[in-house]
C-alpha positions as CSV (number, residue, x, y, z in Angstrom):
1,X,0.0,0.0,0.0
2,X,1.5,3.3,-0.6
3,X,1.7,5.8,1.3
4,X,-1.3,7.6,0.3
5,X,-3.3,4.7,0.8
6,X,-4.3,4.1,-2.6
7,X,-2.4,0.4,-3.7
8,X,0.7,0.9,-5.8
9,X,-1.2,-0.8,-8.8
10,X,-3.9,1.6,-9.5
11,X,-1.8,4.9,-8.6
12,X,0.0,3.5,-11.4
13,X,-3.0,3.0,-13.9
14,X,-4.5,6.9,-13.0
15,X,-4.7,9.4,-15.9
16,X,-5.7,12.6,-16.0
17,X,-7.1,14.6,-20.1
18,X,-5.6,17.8,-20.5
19,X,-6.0,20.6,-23.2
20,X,-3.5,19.6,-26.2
21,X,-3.0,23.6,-25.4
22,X,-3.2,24.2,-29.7
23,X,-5.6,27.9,-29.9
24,X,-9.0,26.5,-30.5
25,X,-8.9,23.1,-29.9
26,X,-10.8,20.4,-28.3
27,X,-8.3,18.0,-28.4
28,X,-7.8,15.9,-25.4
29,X,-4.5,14.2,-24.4
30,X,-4.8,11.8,-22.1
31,X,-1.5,12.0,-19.9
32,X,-0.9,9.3,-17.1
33,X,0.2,11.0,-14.0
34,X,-0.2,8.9,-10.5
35,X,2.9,10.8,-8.8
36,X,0.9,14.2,-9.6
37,X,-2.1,12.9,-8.5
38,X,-0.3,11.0,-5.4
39,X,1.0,14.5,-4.7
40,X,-2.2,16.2,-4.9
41,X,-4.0,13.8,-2.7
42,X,-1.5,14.2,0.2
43,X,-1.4,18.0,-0.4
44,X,-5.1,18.4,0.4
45,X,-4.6,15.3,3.1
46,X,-2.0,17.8,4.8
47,X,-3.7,20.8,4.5
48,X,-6.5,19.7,6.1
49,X,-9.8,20.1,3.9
50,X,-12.3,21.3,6.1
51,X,-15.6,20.5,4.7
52,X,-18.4,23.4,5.5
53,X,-22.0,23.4,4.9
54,X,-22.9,26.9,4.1
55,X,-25.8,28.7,2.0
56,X,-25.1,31.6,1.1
57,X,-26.6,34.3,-1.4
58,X,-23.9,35.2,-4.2
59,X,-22.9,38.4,-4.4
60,X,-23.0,38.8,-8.1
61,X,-26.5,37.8,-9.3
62,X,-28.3,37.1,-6.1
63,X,-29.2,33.7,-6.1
64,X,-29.8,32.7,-2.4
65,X,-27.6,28.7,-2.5
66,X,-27.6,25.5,-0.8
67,X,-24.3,24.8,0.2
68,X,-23.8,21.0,0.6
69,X,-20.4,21.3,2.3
70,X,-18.8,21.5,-1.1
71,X,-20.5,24.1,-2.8
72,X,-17.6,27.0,-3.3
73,X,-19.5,29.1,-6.5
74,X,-22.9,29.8,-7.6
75,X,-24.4,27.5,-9.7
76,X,-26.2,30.1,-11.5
77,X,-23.6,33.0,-12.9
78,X,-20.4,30.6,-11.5
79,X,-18.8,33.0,-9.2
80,X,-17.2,32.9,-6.2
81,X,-15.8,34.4,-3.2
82,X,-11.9,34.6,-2.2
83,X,-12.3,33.0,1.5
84,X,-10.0,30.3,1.4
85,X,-6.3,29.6,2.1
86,X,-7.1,26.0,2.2
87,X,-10.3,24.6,1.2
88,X,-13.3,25.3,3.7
89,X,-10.6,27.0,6.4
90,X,-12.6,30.9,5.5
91,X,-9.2,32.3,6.4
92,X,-8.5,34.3,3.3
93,X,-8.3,38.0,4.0
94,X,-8.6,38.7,0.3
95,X,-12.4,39.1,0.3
96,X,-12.5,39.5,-3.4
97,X,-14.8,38.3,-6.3
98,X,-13.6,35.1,-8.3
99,X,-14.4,35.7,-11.6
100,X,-15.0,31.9,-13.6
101,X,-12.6,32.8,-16.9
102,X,-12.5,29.5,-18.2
103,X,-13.3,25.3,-18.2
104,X,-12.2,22.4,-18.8
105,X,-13.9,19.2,-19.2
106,X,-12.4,16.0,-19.0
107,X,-14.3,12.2,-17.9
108,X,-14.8,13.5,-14.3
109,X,-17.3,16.5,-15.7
110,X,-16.3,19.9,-15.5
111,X,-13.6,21.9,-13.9
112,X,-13.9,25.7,-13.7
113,X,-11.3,27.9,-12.9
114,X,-11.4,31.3,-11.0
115,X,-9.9,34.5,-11.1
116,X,-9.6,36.9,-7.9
117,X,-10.5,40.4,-8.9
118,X,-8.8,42.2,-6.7
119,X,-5.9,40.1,-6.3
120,X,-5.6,38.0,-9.5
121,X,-4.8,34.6,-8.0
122,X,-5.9,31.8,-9.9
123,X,-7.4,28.5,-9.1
124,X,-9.5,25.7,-10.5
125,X,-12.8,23.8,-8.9
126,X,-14.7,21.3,-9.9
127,X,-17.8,21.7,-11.4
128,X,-21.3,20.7,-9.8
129,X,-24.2,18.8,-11.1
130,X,-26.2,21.8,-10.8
131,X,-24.3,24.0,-12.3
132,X,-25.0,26.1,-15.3
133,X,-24.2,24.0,-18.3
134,X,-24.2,26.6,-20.8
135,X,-22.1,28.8,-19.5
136,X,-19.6,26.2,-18.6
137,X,-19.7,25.7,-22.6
138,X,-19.2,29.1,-23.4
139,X,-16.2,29.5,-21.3
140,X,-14.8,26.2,-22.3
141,X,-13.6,28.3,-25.7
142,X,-12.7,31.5,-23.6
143,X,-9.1,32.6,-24.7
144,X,-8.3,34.0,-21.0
145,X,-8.1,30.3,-20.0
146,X,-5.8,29.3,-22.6
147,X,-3.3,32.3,-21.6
């Protein structure tokens, strides 16, 4: 057993589809990658996820959400708050609005990733069931992601 947990056998058989990162194209590579992942898994181990149910109405179209203790944008426009450090610790000073600029969309659904306004950090979340499908779409061809 490794030490993640996860049996040396399927760490090794884990793959991951990424953008062939050509301008305007769909293509999917499929790139196997069990240290990244092994490495991602003990990251958020480490840092301590701290799941939080929360509703909360979002600040840029108004639509009052049921947080399931995942829920981190609105469903609706995609937005989101800067509150985290780690995920679910609220202990992010930042305060700013996370703009969705782009997608992704790969055999585990859809990933969206964020922009702070105020401070530009980046990062990416995954996508709900709930979430607005269309837009998701659209931004999958945004050229902001692909800078």
């Amino acid at each position: 057993m490794a030490e993640s947990g996860i049996a040396p056998e399927i760490l090794a058989k884990l793959e991951i589809w990424w953008p062939s990162g050509l301008l305007g194209s769909k293509d999917l590579l499929k790139i196997p990658i069990p240290a990244l992942i092994f490495h991602i898994y003990v990251g958020l181990m480490a840092k301590g996820f701290t799941r939080k149910k929360e509703n909360f109405k979002c600040t840029n179209c108004g639509m009052f959400v049921m947080g399931n203790g995942y829920t981190n944008h609105c469903p609706r426009c995609l937005w989101s708050m800067h509150v985290d450090i780690n995920p679910g610790d609220r202990q992010n000073k930042c305060m700013g609005m996370m703009e969705p600029i782009g997608t992704l969309y790969d055999k585990t659904g859809f990933v969206i990733m964020h922009r702070c306004t105020e401070c530009g950090e980046e990062r990416n979340v995954f996508g709900a069931p709930n979430d607005n499908t269309e837009l998701m779409t659209e931004l999958s061809s945004t050229e902001q992601f692909m800078s």
